[in-house]
MIDOTOR-88511 format. One record per residue: residue number from 1; residue in three letters; x, y, z of N, C-alpha, C in turn. Coordinates in steps of 0.05 Angstrom, whole numbers. Each point is the difference from the previous one (the first is absolute). Layout:
N
{atom NUM,'ala',{X,Y,Z},{X,Y,Z},{X,Y,Z}} ...
end
This chain:
82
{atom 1,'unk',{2151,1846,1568},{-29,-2,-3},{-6,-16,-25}} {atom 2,'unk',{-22,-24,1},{-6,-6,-22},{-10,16,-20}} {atom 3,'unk',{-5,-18,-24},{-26,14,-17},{-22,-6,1}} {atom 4,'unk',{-21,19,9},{-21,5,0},{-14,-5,29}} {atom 5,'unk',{17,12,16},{7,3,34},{-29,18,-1}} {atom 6,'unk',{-28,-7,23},{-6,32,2},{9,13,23}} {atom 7,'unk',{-20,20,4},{12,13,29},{-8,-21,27}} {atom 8,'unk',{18,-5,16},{3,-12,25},{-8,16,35}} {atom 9,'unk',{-7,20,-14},{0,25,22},{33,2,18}} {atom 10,'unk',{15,-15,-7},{32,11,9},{7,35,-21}} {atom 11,'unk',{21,5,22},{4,24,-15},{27,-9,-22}} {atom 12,'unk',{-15,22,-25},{24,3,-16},{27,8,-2}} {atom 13,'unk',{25,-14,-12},{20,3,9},{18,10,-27}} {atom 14,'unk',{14,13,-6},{15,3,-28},{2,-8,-15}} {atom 15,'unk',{8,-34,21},{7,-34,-16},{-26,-3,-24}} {atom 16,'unk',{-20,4,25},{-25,-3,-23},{-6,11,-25}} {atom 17,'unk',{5,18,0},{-5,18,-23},{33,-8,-21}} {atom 18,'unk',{17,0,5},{22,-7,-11},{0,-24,-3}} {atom 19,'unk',{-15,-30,5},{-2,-20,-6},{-25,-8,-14}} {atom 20,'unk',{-22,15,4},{-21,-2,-18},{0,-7,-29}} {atom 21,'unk',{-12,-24,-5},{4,-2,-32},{-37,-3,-8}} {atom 22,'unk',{-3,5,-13},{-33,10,-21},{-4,-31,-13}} {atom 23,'unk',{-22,-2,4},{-13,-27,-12},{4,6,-32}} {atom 24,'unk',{2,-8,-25},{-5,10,-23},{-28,2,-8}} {atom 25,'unk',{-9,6,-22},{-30,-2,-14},{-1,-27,-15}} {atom 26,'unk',{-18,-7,-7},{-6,-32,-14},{11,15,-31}} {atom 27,'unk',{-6,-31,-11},{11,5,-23},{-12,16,-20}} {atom 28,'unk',{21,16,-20},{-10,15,-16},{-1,19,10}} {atom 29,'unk',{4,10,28},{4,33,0},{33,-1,12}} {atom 30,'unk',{0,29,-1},{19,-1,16},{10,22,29}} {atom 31,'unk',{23,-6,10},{5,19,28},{-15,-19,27}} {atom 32,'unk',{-5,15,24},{-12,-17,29},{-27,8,4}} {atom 33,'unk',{-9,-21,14},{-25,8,-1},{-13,24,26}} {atom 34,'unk',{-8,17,-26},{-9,12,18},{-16,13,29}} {atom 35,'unk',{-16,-27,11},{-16,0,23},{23,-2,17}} {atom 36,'unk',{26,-17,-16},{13,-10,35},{24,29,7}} {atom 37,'unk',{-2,9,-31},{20,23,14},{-24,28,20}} {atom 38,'unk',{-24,2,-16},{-13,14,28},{-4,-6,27}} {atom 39,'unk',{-7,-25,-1},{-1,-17,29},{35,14,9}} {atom 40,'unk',{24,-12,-2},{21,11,8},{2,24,-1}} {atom 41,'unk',{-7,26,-16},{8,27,3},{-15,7,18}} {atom 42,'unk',{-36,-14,17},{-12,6,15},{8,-1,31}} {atom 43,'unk',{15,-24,-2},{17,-8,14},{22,32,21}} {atom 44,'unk',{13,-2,-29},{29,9,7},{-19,32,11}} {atom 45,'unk',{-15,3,-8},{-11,27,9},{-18,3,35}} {atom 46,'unk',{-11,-26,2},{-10,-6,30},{22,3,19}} {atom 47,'unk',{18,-11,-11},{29,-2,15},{18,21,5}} {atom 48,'unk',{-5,19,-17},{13,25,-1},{-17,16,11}} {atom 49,'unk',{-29,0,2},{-14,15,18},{6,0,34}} {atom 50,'unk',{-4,-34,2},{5,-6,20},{28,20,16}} {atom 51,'unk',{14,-9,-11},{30,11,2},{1,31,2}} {atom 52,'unk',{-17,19,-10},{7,24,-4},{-14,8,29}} {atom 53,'unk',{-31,-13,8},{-13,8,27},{22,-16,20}} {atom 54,'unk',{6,-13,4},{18,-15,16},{27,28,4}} {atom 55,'unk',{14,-1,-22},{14,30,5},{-16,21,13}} {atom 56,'unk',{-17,9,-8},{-19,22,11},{1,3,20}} {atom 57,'unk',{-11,-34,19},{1,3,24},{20,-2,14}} {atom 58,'unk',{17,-10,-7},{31,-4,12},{14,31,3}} {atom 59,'unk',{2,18,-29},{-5,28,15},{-14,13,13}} {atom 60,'unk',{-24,-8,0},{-15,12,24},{11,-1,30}} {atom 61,'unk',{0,-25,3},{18,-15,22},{27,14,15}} {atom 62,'unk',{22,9,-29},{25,5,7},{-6,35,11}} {atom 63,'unk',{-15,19,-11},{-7,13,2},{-9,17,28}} {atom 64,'unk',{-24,-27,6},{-10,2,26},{20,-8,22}} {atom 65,'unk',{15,-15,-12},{30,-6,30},{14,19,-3}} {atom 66,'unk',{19,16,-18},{5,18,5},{-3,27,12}} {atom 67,'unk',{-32,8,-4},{-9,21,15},{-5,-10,35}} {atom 68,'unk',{-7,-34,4},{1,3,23},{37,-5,13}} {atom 69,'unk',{11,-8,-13},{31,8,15},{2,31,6}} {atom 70,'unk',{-1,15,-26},{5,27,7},{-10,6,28}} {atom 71,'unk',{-23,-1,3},{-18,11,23},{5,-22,28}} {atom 72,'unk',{14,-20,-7},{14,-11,27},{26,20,5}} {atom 73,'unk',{18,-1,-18},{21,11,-5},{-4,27,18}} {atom 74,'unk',{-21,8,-18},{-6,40,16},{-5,-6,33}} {atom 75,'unk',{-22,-15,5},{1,2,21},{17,-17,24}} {atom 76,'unk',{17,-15,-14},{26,0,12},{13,20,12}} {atom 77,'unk',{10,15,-19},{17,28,1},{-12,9,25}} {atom 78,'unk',{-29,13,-11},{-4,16,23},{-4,-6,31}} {atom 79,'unk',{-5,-22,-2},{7,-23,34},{32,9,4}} {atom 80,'unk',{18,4,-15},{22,-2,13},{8,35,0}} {atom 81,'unk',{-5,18,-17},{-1,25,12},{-4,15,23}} {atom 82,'unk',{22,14,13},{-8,-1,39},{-10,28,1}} 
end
């Protein structure tokens, strides 16, 4: 990722955050400037939202297939009980 990349609406990847480098401040102060690291921590937080409802529903999902196997499963059984 360059410097001073904004968000692209692609999702965030490790790389990103592990390749991220901070614009500095002008002269006479010192450390990065601070708007671009909020813009990025806003970022990394959309993305981790994203990610956590995305899980959510993905267990919801695994959840709901399981209870319907069981209940194929059951009434399997009992079809073959004479």
């Amino acid at each position: 990722m360059t410097r001073g990349t904004l968000y692209d609406g692609s999702r965030l990847h490790p790389r990103h955050v592990r390749d991220r480098q901070f614009a500095t401040v002008g002269f006479g102060r010192r450390g990065l400037n601070p708007a671009e690291v909020r813009r990025f921590l806003h970022r990394v937080a959309l993305d981790l939202t994203a990610l956590h409802h995305d899980l959510a529903q993905l267990c919801a999902e695994n959840a709901r297939m399981k209870r319907a196997l069981r209940a194929r499963q059951s009434a399997w059984s009992e079809r073959r009980r004479p």
